[in-house]
SERO-4910 file (N, C-alpha, C, O; in steps of 0.05 Angstrom, whole numbers):
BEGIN
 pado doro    nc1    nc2    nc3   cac1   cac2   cac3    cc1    cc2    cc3    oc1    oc2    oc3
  Unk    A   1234    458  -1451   1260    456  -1438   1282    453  -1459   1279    440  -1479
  Unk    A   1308    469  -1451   1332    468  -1469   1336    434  -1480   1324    415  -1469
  Unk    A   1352    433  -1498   1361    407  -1502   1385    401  -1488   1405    415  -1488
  Unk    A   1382    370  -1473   1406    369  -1457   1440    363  -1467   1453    361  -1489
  Unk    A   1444    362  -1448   1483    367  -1458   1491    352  -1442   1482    347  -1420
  Unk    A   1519    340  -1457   1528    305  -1445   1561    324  -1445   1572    335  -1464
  Unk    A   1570    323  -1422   1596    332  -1424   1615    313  -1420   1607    297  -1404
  Unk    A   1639    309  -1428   1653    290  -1432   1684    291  -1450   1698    310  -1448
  Unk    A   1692    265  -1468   1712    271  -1480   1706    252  -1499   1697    231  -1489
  Unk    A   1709    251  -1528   1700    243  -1550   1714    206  -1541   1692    195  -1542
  Unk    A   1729    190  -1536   1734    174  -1542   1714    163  -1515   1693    151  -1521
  Unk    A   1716    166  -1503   1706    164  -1473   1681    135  -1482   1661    139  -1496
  Unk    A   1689    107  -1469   1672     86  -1473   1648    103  -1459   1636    117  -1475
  Unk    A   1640    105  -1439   1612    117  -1426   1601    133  -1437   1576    133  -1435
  Unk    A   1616    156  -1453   1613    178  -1458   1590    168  -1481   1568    178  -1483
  Unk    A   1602    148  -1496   1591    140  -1522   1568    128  -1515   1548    132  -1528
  Unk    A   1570    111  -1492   1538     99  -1488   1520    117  -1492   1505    116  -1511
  Unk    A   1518    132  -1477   1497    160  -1469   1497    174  -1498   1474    180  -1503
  Unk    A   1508    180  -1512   1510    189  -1534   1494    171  -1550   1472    177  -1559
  Unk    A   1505    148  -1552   1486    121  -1581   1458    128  -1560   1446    148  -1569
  Unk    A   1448    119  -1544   1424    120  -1522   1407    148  -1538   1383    148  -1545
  Unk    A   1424    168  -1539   1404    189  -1545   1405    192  -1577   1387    204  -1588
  Unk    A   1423    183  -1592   1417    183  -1614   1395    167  -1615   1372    176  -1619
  Unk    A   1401    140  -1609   1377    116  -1608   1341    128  -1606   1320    120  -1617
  Unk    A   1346    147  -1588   1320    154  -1579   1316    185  -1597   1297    199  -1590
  Unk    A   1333    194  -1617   1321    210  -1636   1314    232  -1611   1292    243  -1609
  Unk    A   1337    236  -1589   1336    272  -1570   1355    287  -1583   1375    274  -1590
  Unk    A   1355    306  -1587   1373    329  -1603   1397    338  -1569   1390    340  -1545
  Unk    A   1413    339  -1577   1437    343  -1552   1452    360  -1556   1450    372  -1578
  Unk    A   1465    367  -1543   1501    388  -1543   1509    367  -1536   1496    351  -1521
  Unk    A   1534    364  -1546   1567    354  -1536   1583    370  -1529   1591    383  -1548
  Unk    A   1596    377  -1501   1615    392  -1493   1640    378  -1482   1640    360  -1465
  Unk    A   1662    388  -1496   1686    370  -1492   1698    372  -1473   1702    396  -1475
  Unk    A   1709    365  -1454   1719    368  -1422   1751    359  -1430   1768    360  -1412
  Unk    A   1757    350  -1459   1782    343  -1449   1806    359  -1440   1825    348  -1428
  Unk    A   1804    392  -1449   1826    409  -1440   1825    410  -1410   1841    427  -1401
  Unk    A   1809    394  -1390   1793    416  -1365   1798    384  -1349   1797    380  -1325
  Unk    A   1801    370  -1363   1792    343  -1347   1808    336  -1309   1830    326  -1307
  Unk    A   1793    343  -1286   1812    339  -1263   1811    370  -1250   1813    377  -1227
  Unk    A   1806    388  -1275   1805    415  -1263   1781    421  -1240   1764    404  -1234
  Unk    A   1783    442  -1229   1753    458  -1224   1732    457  -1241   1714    444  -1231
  Unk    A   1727    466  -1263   1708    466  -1282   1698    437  -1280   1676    432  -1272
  Unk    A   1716    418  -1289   1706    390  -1290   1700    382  -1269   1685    363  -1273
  Unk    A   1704    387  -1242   1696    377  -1216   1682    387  -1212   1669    370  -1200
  Unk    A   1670    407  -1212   1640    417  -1212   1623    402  -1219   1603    398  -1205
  Unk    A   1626    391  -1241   1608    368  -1254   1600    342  -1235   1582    336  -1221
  Unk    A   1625    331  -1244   1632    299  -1228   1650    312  -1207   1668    329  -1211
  Unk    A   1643    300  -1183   1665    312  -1156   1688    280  -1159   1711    279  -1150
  Unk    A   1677    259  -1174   1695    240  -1171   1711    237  -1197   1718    214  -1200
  Unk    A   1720    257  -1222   1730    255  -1233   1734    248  -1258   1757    248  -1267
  Unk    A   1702    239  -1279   1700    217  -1286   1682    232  -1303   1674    255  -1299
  Unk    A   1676    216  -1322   1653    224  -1347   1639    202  -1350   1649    179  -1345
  Unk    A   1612    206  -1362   1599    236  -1373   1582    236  -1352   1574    219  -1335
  Unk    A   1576    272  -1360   1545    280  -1339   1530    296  -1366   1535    309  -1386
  Unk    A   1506    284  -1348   1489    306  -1359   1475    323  -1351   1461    321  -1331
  Unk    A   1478    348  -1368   1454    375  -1358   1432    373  -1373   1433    366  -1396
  Unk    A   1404    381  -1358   1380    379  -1377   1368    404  -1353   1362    404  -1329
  Unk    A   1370    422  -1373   1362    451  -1361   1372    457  -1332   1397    459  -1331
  Unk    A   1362    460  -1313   1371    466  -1291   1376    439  -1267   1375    442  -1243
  Unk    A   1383    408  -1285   1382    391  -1274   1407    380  -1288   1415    383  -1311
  Unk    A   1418    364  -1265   1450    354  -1271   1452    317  -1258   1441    306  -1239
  Unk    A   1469    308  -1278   1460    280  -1259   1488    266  -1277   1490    269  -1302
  Unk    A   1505    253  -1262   1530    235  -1266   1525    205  -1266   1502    198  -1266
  Unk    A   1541    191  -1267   1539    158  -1266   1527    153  -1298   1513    171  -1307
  Unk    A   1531    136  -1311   1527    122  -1333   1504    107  -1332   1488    112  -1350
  Unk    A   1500     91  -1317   1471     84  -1315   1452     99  -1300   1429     91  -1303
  Unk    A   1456    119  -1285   1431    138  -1276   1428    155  -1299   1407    166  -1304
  Unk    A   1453    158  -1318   1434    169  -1345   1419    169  -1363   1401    183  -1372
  Unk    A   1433    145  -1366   1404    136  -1385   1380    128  -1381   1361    130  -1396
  Unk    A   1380    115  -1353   1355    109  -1346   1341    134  -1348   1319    136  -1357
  Unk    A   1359    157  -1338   1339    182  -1335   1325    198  -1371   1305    209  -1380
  Unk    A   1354    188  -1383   1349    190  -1405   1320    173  -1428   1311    181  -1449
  Unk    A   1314    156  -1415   1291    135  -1421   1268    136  -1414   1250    126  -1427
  Unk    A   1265    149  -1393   1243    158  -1381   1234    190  -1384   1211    197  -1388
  Unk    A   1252    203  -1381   1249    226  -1387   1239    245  -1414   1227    266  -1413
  Unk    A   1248    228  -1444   1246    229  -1473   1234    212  -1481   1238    189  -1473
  Unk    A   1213    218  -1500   1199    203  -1530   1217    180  -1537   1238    176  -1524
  Unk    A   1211    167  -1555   1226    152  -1576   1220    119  -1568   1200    113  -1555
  Unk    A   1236    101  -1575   1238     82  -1571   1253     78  -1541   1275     87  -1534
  Unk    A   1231     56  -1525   1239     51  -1494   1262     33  -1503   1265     23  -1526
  Unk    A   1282     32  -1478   1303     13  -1477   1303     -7  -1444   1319    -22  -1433
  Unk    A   1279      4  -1439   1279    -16  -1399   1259    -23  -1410   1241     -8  -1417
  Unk    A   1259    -51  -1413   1228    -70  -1406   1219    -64  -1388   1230    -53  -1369
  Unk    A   1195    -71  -1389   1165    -69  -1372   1164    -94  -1352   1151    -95  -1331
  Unk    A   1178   -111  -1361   1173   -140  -1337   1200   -139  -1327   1222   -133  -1337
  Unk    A   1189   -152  -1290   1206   -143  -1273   1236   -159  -1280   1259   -150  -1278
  Unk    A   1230   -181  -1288   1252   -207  -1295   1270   -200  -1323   1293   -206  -1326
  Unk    A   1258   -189  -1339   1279   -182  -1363   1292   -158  -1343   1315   -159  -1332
  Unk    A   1274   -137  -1340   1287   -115  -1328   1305   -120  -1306   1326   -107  -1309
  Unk    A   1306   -134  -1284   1329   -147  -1274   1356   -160  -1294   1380   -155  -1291
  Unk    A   1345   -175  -1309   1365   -181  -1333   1381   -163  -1340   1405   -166  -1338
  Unk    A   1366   -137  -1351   1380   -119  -1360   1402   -107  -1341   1427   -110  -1345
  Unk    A   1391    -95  -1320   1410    -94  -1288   1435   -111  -1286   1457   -103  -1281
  Unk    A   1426   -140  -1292   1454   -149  -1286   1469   -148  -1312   1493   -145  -1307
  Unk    A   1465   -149  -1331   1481   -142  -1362   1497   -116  -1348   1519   -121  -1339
  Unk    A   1487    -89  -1346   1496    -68  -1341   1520    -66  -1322   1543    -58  -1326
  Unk    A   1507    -76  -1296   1528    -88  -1276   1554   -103  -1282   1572   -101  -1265
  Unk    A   1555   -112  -1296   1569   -141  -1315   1591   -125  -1331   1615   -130  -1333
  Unk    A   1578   -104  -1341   1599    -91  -1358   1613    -71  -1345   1635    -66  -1354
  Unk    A   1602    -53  -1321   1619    -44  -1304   1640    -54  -1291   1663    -44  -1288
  Unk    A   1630    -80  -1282   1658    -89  -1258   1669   -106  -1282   1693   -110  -1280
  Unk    A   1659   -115  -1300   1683   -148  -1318   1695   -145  -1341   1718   -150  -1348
  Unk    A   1670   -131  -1354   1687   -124  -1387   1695    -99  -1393   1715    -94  -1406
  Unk    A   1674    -77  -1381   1695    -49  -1384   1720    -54  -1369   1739    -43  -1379
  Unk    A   1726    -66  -1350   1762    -61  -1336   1777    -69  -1354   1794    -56  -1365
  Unk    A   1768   -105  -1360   1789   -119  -1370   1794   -115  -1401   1814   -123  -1413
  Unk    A   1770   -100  -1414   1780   -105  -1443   1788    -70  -1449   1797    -62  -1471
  Unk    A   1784    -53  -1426   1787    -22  -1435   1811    -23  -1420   1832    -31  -1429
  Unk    A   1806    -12  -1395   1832    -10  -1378   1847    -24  -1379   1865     -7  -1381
  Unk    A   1863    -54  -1378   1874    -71  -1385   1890    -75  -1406   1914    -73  -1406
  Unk    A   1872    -81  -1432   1882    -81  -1460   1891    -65  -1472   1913    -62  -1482
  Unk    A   1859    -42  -1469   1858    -21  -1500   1874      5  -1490   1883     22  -1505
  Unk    A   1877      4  -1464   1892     21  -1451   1927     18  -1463   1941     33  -1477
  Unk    A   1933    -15  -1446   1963    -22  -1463   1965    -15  -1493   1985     -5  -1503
  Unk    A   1946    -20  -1505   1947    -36  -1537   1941     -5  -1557   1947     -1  -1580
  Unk    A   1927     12  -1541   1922     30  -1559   1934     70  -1552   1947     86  -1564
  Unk    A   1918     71  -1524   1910     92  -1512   1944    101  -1496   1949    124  -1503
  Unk    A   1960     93  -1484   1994     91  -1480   2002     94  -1500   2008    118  -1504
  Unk    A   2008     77  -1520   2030     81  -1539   2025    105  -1558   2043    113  -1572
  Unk    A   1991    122  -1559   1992    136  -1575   2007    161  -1560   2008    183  -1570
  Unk    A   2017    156  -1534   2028    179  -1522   2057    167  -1514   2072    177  -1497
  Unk    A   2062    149  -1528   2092    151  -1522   2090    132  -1504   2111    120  -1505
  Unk    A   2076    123  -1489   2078    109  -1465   2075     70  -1465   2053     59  -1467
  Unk    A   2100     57  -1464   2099     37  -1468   2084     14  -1460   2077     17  -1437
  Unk    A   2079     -3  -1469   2054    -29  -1461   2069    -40  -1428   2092    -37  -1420
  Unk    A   2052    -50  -1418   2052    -70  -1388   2038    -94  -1408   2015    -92  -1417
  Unk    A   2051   -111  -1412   2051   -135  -1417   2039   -151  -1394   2018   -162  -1399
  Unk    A   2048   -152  -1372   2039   -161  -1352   2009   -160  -1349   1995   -179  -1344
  Unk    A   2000   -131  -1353   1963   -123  -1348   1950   -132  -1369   1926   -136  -1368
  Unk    A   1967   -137  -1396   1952   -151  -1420   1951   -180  -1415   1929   -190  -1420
  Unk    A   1968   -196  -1406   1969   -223  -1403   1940   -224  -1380   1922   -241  -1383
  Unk    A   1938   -204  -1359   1928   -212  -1335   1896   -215  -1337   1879   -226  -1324
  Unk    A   1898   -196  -1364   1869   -184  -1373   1855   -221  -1390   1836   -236  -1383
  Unk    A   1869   -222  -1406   1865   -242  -1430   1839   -256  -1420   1816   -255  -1427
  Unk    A   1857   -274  -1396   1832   -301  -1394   1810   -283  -1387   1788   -286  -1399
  Unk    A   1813   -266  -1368   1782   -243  -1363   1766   -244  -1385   1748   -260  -1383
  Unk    A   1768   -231  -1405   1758   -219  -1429   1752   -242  -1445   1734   -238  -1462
  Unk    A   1762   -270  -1444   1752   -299  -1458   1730   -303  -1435   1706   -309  -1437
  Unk    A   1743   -300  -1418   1706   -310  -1401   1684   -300  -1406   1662   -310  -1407
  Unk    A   1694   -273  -1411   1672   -253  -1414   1648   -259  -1439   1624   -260  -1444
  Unk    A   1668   -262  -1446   1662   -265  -1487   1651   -296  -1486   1633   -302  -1502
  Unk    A   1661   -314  -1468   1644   -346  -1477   1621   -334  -1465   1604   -333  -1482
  Unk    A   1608   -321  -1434   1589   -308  -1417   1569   -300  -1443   1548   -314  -1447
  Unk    A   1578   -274  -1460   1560   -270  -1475   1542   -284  -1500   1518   -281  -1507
  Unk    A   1571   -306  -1512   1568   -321  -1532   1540   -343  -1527   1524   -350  -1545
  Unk    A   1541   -351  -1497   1527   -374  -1483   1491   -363  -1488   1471   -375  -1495
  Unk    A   1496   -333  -1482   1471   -315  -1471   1465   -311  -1510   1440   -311  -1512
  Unk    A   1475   -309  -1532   1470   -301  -1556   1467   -325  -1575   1463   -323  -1599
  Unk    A   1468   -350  -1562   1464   -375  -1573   1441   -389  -1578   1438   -412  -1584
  Unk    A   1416   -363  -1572   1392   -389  -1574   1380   -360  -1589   1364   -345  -1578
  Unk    A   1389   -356  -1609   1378   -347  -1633   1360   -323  -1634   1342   -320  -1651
  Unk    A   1369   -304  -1610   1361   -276  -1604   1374   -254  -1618   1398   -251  -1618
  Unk    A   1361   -240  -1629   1372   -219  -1641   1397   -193  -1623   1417   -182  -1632
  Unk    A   1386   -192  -1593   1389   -187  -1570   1402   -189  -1551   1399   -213  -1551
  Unk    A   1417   -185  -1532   1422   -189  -1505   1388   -203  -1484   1388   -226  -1475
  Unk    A   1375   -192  -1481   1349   -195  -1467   1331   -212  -1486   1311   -224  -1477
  Unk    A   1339   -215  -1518   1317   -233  -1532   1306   -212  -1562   1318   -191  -1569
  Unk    A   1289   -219  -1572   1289   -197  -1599   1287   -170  -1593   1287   -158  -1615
  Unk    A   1283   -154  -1574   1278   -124  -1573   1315   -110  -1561   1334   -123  -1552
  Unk    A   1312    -86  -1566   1337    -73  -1563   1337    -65  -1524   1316    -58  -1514
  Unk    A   1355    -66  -1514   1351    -47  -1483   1380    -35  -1483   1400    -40  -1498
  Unk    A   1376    -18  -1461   1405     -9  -1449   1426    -25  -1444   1449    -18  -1445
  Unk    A   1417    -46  -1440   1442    -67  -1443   1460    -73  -1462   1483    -81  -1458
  Unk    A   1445    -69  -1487   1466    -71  -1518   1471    -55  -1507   1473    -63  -1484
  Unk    A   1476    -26  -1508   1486     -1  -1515   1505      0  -1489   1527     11  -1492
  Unk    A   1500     -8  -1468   1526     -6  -1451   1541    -30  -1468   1554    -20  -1486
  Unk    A   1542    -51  -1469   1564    -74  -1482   1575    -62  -1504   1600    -61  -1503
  Unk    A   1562    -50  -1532   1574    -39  -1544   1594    -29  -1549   1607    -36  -1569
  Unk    A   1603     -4  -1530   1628     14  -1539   1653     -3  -1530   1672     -7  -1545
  Unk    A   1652    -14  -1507   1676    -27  -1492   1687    -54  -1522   1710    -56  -1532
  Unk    A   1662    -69  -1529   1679    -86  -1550   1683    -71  -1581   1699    -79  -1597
  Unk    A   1668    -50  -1585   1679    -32  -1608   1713    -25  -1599   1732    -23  -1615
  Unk    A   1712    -23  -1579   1747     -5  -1573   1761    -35  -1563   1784    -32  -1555
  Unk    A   1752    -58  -1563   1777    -75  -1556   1776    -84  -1582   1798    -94  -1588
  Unk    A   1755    -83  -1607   1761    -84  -1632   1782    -84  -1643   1790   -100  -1660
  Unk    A   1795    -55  -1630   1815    -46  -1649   1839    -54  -1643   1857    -41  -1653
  Unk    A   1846    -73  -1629   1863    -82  -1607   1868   -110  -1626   1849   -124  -1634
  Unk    A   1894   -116  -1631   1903   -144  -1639   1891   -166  -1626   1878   -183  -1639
  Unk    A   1896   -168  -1598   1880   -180  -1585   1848   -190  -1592   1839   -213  -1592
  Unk    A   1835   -166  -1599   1808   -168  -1595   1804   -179  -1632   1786   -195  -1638
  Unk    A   1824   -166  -1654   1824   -184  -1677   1817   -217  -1679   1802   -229  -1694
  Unk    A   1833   -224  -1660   1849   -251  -1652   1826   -267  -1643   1821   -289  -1654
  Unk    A   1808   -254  -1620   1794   -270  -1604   1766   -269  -1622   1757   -291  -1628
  Unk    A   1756   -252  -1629   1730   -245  -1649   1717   -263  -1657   1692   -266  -1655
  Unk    A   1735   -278  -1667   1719   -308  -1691   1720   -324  -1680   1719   -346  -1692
  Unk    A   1721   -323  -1656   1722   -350  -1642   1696   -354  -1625   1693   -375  -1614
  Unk    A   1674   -329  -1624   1657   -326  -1616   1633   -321  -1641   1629   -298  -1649
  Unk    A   1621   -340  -1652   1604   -328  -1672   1573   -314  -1669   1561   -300  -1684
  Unk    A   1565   -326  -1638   1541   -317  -1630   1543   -284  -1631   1528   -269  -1644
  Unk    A   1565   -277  -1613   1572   -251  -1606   1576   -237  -1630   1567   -214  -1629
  Unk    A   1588   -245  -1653   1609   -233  -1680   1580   -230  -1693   1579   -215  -1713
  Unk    A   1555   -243  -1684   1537   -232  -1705   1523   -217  -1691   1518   -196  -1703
  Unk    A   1510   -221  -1658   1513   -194  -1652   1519   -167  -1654   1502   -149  -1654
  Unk    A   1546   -163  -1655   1566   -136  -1657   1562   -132  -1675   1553   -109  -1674
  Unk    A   1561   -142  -1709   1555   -133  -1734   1525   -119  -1734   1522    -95  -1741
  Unk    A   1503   -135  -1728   1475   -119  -1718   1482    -96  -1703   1468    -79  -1714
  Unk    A   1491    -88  -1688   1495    -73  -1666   1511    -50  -1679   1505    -27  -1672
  Unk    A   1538    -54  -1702   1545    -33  -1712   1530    -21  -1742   1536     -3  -1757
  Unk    A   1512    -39  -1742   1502    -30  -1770   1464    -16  -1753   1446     -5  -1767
  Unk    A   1463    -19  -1733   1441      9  -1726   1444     35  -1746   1462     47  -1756
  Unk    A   1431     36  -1745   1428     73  -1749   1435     91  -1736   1440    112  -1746
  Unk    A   1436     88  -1710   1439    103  -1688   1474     98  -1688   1488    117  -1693
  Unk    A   1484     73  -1683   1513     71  -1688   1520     81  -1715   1543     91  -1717
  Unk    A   1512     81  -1727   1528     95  -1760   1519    127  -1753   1536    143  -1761
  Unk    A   1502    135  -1744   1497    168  -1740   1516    181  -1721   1527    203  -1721
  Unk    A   1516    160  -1704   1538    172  -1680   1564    168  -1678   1577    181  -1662
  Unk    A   1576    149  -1693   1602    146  -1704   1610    172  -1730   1633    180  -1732
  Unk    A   1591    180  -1745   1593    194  -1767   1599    224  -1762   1607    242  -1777
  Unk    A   1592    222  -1730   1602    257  -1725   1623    255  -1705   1636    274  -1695
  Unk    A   1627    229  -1700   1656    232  -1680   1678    252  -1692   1673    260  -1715
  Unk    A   1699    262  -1680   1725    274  -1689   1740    252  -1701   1730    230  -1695
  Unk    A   1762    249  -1715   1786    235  -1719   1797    225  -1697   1806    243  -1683
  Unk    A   1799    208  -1690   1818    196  -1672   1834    209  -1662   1852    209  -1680
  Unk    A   1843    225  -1640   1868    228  -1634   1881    226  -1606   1866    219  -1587
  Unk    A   1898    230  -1602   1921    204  -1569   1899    231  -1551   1894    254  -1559
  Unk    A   1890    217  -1529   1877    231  -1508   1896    244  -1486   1906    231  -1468
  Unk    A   1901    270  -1489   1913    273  -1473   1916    274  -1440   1936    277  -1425
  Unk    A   1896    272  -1436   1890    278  -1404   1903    246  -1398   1925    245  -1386
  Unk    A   1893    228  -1405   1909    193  -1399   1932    192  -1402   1935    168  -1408
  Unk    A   1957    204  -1403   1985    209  -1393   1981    201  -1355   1995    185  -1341
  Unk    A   1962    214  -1348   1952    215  -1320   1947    186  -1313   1960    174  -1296
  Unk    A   1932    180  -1325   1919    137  -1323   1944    125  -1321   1943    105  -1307
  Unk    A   1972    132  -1333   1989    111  -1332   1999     98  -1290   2007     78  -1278
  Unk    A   1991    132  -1285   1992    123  -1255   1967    124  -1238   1969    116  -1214
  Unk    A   1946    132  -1245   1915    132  -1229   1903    100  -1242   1898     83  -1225
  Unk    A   1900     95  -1261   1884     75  -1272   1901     48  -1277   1891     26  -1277
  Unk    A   1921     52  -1280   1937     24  -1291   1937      6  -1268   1938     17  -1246
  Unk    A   1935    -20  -1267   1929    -46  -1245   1973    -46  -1246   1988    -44  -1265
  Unk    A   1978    -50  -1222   1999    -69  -1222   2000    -98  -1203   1992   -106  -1181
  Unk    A   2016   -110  -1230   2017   -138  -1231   2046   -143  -1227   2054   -166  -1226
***
């Protein structure tokens, strides 16, 4: 069977999970960039709701961020990322869950959105959605600190799962955020975490072929579909 293909847009937090996931697991991939197309026909063919990434694996197509990788885990060789016992693997479930509804909003949409992803388009900060975000993103961060305090290498304990790799990209990109400077050291369970976590192999392979940074254009659009008003 062909090697599969993650379509998407290079900055894209999700985009990147599924990406580290298959680096992680040593699958050879395509990257196809959706960002000229993003909202079009072409791209709605894909996702009918708008959104990235999907993946193709030969004559099979499948959306959502966590039906990827799971499918991605089961489907390919390499190193597993779903435990075998039902209680970690619930664990993992709710980590995943956790970062859908709490810390991807508040520290992506919220912050890195104001703080980074707007102004590279001209488009000025909501102060308001940064203030509103804050205490979110300290809860979040004592939540993980509490869970990284009894001397696990891990989220789940010494082995790696899908659960790092979803947490990952969201605090790599509030990283870059003054904010997320600010708050960092105040968490040291987590700060040694994230350093393990960016010094993988899989994170230095897959960071190493990213593009340069540059203002996303299609998120001109987010200032009125995605932005919270407060």
């Amino acid at each position: 069977m062909t090697d599969p293909i993650v379509y998407g847009f290079p900055r894209s937090t999700f985009v990147n999970i599924v990406r580290l996931v298959l680096t992680h697991k040593n699958v050879p991939y395509t990257f196809h960039d959706l960002e000229t197309v993003m909202g079009k026909p072409e791209h709605l063919a894909l996702h009918p709701f708008d959104r990235v990434p999907i993946l193709g694996h030969g004559d099979f197509t499948i959306y959502e961020t966590s039906a990827i990788v799971s499918y991605i885990d089961e489907a390919f060789a390499g190193p597993k990322l779903t435990p075998q016992d039902v209680r970690a693997r619930g664990r993992m479930n709710q980590w995943i869950s956790a970062v859908n509804s709490y810390y991807y909003p508040y520290m992506i949409y919220h912050v890195t959105h104001e703080r980074l992803v707007f102004p590279e388009l001209g488009i000025a900060s909501d102060e308001k959605v940064v203030a509103h975000a804050m205490p979110k993103v300290e809860l979040g961060l004592g939540v993980l600190e509490r869970e990284l305090s009894h001397g696990q290498d891990y989220v789940l304990g010494s082995e790696l799962s899908l659960a790092d790799f979803f947490i990952l990209p969201s605090t790599f990109a509030f990283s870059l955020t003054e904010e997320g400077g600010k708050l960092y050291p105040k968490f040291p369970a987590f700060s040694r975490w994230r350093e393990r976590m960016e010094n993988l192999p899989a994170t230095k392979k897959q960071r190493s072929i990213l593009p340069r940074r540059e203002p996303i254009l299609h998120a001109r659009e987010w200032a009125n579909s995605h932005r919270p008003k407060y």
